[in-house]
C-alpha positions as CSV (number, residue, x, y, z in Angstrom):
1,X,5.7,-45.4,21.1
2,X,9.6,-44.8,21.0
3,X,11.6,-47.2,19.0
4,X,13.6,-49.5,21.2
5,X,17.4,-49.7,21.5
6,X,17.5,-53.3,20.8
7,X,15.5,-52.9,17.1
8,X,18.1,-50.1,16.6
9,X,20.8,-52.8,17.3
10,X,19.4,-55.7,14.6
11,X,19.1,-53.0,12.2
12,X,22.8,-51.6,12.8
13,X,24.0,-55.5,12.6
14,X,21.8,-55.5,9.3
15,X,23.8,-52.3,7.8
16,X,27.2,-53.7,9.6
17,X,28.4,-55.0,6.3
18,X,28.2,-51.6,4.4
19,X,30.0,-48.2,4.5
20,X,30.1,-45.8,6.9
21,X,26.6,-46.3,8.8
22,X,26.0,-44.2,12.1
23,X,22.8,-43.0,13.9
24,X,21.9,-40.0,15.9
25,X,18.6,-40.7,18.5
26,X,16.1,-38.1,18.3
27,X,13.1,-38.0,20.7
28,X,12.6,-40.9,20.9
29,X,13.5,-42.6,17.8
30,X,16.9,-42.8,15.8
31,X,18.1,-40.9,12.5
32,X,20.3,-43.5,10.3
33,X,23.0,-41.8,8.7
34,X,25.2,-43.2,5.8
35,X,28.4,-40.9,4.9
36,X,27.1,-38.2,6.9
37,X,24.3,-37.4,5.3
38,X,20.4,-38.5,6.7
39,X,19.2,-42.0,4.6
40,X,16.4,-42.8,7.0
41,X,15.0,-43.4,10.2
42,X,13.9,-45.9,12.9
43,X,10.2,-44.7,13.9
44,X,8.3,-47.0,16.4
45,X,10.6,-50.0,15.4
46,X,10.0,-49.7,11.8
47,X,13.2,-49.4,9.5
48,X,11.9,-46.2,6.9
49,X,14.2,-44.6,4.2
50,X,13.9,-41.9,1.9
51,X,12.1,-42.9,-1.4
52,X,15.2,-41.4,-3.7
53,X,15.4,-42.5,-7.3
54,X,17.4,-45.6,-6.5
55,X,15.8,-46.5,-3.4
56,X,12.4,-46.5,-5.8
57,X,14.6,-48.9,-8.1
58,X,15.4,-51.3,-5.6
59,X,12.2,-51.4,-4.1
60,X,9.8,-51.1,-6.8
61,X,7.4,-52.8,-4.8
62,X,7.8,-52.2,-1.2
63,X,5.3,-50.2,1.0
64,X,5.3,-46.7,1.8
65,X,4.8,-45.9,5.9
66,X,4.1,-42.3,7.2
67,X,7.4,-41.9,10.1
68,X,5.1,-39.5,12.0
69,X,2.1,-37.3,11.6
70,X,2.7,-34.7,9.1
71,X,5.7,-36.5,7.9
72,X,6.2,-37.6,4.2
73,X,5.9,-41.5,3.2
74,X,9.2,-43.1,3.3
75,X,9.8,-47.0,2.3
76,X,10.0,-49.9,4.0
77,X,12.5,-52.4,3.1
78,X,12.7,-56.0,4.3
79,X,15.5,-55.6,7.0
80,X,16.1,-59.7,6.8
81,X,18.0,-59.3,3.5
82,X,21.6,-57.5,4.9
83,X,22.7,-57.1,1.1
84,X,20.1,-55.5,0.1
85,X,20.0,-53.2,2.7
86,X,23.8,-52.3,2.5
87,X,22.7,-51.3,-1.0
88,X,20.0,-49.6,-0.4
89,X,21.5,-47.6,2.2
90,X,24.6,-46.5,-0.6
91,X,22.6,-45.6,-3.1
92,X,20.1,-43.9,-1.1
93,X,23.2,-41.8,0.0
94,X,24.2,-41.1,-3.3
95,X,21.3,-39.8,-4.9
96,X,21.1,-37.0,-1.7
97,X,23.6,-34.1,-1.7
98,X,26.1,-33.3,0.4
99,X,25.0,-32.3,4.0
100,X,26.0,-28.1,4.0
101,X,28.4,-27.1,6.6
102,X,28.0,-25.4,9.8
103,X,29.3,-22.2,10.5
């Protein structure tokens, strides 16, 4: 089931209060993005991101989800609490390296 527009919406309102947050939809569901480089995802209306270090830290207890079949587990935050998401999303960023160029 494809995520829906309006779920990307909440969650872009959620991340509104952060840095530079943009998304790219891919069949069917949308790739979050947070200074360019890929923090997550929005599978079948479910907010995931990438269990880094910090994301592990700020989540200690939250529950892993599998984005697709033969995807790795990524977690899934509570997308009510806006502060904790802007953080998440920034350190999430941090702890990935930076995206390599295209030639």
């Amino acid at each position: 089931m494809p995520s829906t527009k309006e779920y990307l919406n909440f969650v872009l309102e959620q991340l509104s209060g952060g840095e530079d947050v943009t998304y790219r939809p891919m069949m069917g569901e949308y790739i979050i993005y947070c200074r360019g480089k890929v923090v997550g995802g929005i599978y079948d209306d479910r907010f995931l991101v990438k269990p880094t270090k910090s994301a592990k830290l700020l989540l200690p207890d939250a529950p892993t989800e599998i984005p697709y079949e033969g995807a790795k587990a990524m977690l899934l935050p509570d997308v009510d609490d806006r502060q904790l998401l802007a953080e998440l999303v920034s350190a999430v960023a941090d702890d990935l390296p930076e995206p390599k160029k295209r030639k």
